[in-house]
C-alpha positions as CSV (number, residue, x, y, z in Angstrom):
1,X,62.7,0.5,-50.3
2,X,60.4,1.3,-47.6
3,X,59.6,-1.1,-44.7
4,X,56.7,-0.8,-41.9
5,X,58.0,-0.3,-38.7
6,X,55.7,-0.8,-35.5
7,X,54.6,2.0,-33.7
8,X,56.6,3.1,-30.6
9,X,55.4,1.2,-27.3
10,X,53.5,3.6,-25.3
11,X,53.0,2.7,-21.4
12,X,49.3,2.8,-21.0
13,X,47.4,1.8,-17.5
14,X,46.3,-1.6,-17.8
15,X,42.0,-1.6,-17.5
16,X,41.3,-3.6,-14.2
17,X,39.2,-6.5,-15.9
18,X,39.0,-8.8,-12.9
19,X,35.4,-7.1,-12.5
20,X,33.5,-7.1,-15.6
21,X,30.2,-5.6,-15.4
22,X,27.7,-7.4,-16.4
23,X,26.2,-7.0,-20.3
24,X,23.0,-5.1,-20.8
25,X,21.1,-7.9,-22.0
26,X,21.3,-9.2,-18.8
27,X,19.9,-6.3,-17.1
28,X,16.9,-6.6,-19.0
29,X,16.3,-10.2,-19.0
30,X,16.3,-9.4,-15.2
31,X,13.7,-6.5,-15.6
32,X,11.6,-8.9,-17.9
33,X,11.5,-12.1,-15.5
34,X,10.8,-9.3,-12.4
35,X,7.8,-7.9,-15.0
36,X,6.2,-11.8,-15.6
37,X,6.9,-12.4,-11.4
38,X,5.1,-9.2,-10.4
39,X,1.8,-9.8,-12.8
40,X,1.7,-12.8,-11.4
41,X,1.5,-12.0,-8.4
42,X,-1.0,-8.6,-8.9
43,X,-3.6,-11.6,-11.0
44,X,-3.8,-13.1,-7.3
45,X,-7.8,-13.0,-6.4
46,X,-8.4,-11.9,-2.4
47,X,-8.5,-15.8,-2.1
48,X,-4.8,-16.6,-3.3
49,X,-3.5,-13.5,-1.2
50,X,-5.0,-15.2,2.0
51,X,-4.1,-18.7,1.4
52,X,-0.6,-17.6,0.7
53,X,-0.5,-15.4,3.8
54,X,-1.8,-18.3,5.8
55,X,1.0,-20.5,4.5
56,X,3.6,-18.4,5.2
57,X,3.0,-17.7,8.4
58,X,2.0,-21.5,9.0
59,X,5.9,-22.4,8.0
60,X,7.4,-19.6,10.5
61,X,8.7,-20.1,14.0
62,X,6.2,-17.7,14.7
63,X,3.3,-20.3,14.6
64,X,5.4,-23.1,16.0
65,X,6.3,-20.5,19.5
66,X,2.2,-19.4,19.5
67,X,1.3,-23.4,20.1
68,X,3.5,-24.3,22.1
69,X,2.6,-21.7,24.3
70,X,-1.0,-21.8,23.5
71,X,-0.7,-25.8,24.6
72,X,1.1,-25.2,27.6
73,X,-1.2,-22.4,29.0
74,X,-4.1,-24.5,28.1
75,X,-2.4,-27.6,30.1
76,X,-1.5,-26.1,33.0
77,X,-5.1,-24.2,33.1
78,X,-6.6,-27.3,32.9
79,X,-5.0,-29.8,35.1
80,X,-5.7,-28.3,38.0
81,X,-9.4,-28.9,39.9
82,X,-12.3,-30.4,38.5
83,X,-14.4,-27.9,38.8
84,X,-11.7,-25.2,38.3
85,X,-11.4,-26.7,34.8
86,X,-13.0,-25.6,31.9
87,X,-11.7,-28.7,29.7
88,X,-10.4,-31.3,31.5
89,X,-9.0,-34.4,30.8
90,X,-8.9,-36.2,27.6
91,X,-8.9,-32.5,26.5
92,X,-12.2,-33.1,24.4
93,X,-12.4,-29.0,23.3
94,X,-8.6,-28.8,22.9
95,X,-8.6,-32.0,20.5
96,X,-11.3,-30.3,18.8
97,X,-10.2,-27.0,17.9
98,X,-7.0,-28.2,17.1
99,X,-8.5,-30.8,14.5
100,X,-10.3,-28.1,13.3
101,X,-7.5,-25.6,12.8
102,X,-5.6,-28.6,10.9
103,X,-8.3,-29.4,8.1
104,X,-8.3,-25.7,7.7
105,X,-4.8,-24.8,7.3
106,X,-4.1,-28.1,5.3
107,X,-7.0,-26.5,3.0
108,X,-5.1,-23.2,2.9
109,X,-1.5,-25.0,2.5
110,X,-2.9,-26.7,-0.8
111,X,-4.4,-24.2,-2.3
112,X,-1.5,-22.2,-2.1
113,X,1.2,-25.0,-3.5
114,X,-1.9,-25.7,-6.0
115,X,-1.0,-22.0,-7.2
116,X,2.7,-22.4,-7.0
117,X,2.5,-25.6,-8.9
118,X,0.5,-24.0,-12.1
119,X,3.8,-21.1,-11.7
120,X,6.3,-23.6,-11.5
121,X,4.5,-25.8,-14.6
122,X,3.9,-22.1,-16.9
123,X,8.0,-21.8,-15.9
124,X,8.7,-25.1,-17.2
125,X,6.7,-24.7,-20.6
126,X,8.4,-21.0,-21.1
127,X,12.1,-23.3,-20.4
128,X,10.8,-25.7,-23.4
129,X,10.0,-22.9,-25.3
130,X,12.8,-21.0,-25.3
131,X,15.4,-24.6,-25.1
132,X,13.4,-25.2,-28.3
133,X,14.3,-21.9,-29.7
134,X,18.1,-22.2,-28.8
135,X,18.4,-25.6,-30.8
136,X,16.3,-24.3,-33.7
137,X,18.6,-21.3,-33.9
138,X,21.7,-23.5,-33.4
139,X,20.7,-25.8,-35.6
140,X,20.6,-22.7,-38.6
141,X,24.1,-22.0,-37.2
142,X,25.1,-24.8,-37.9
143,X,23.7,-25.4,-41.9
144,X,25.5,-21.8,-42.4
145,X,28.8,-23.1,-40.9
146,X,28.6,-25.8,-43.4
147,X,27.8,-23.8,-46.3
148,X,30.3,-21.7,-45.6
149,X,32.8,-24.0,-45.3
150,X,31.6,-25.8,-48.4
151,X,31.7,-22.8,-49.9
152,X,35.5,-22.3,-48.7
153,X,36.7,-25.5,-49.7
154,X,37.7,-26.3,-46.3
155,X,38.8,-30.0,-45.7
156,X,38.3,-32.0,-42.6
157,X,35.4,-30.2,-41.2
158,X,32.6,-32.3,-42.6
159,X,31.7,-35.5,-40.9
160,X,28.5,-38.0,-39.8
161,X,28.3,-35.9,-36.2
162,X,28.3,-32.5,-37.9
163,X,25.8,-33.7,-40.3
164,X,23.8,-35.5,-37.2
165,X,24.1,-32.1,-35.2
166,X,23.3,-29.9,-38.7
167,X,19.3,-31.6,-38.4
168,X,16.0,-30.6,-36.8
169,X,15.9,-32.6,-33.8
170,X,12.3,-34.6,-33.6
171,X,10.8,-33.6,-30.0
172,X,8.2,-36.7,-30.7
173,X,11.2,-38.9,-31.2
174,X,13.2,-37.9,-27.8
175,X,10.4,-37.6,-25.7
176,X,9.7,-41.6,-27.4
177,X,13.5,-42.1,-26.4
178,X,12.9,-41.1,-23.1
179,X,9.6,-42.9,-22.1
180,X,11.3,-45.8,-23.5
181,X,14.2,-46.0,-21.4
182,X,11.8,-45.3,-18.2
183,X,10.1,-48.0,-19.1
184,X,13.4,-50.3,-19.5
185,X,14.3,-48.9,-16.0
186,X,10.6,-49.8,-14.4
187,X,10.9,-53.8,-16.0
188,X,12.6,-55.8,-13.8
189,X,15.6,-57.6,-15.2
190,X,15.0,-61.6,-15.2
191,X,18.1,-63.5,-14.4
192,X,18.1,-67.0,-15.5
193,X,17.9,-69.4,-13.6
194,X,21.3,-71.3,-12.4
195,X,21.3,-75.0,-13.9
196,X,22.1,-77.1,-10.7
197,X,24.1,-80.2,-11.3
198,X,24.3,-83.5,-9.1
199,X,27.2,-85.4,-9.4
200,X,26.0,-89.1,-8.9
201,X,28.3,-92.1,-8.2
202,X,27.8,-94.7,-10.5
């Protein structure tokens, strides 16, 4: 009679796998996302470039050192004589340049978070898409799971949530769902009024 026996026990190094590099795919969804970011930014007109320029350098220390200074200097310049002065107190060319230099780089600021918000919207729709995708292809997961078990004759695997999770989710009817409980969260809730009761002696 002839029996299996295991192979003899051979003491092999142990692979380190406490630092797993990381799988290609995600070396090329990096490349792609870094592809879509640099486009973007290459379709900028002269225009954007400025305004973002502008922006950035309005929301550095940089700008906030160059006015303080630029205030102080202009202060102490003018706070001396009269006639030494050449805008004295209220500060009537100082008020207006620096009104001046707000409209502008307000104009600048929005045009620039104008142009981040279109990115930051095209991101979301690309999110939907592909969150779309993922439930479509889970969703055929699923159906083959259950034809496969069907198929197996396996008991205790098909239920009312598997059956839920095994359909097309309706976009119309969440997004309904949701702007539905928004607006139960926006209506106040009325509490009745508390009956008040007088005890009268008789």
């Amino acid at each position: 009679m002839t029996t299996l026996s295991a192979p003899p026990f051979e003491d092999k190094p142990v692979a380190n796998t406490s630092h797993h590099a990381p799988p290609a795919q995600l070396h090329r969804n990096i490349a792609a996302i870094a592809a879509v970011e640099q486009a973007a930014m290459a379709k900028r007109t002269l225009f954007d470039r400025l305004a973002d320029g502008i922006a950035r350098f309005a929301g550095g220390v940089a700008f906030l050192i160059i006015h303080v200074v630029w205030f102080v200097v202009w202060l102490v310049l003018n706070s001396r004589g009269r006639g030494r002065a050449f805008d004295p107190y209220p500060f009537s060319l100082l008020t207006l340049t620096v009104s001046l230099e707000a409209i502008f780089l307000a104009t600048f600021v929005l045009i620039s978070q104008n142009r981040a918000a279109r990115i930051a919207e095209r991101r979301a729709h690309l999110d939907l898409q592909i969150n779309l995708l993922a439930e479509s292809e889970m969703t055929k997961v699923l159906t083959l799971v259950r034809a496969i078990t069907a198929h197996l004759h396996v008991a205790g695997v098909e239920d009312a949530e598997l059956r839920d999770l095994a359909r097309r989710t309706d976009v119309k009817a969440v997004i309904e769902a949701l702007e539905e409980q928004e607006e139960q969260e926006k209506t106040p809730v009325k509490k009745a009024p508390a009956q008040k009761t007088k005890d009268r002696a008789g």
